[in-house]
N, C-alpha and C positions, 0 to 999 in steps of 0.2 A: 697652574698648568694641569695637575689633578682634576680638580674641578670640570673643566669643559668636557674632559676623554669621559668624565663617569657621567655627564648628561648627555652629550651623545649616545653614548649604550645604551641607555636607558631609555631615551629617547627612539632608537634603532628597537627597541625590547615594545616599547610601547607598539609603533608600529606595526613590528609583524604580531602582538598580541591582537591588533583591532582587527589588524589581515583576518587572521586567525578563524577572530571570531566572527567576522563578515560572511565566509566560506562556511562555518557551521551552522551559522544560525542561518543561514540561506538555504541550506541541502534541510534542516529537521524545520523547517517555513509551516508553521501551522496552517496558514492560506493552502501547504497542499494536497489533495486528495487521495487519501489513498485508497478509497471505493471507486470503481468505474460507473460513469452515469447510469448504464444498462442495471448492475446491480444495484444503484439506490435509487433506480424506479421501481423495480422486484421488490425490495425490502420495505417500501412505501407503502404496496398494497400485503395487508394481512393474509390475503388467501392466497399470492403468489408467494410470499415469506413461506409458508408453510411446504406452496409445494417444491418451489428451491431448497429448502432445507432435508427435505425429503430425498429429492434429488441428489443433492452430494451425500446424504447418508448412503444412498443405492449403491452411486460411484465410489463410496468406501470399501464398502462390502463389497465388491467386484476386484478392488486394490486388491484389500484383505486378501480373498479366495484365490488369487494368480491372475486373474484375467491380464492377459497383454493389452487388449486394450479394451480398458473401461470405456464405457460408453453409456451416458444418460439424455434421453429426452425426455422433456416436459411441456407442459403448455400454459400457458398467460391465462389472466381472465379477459384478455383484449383477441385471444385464440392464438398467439404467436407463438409458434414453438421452439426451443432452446435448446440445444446439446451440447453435453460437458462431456470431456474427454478428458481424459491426465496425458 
């Protein structure tokens, strides 16, 4: 009679462990991205990397100093221009 109650539980244990791990390994899914398409076309071209990096350096330094609102634009080598806010 032992026997069945402790494979049950264990059984009940196994389940919600596969639950478990269904729900984790689904939310940290390495399929998902956690760059936005807009930024890893930026970080593709070298001269836009640079000047994005530029960019939130300025909007740090804006942080830093008090600014209520940071505010940076820049521009693409395709001419498009981008503004960063916090």
């Amino acid at each position: 009679m032992r026997q069945p109650l402790i494979n049950r539980i264990m059984n009940t244990f196994r389940q919600i462990f596969t639950a478990l791990s269904n729900v984790v390994g689904s939310y940290f899914d390495s399929d998902m991205d956690a760059m936005r398409p807009k930024v890893k076309e930026i970080y593709s071209n070298p001269k836009d990397r640079e000047e994005f990096q530029k960019a939130l350096d300025n909007l740090r330094q804006q942080e830093m100093s008090g600014s209520k609102k940071p505010k940076v634009t820049f521009k693409l080598s395709n001419d498009e221009e981008i503004t960063l806010t916090t």
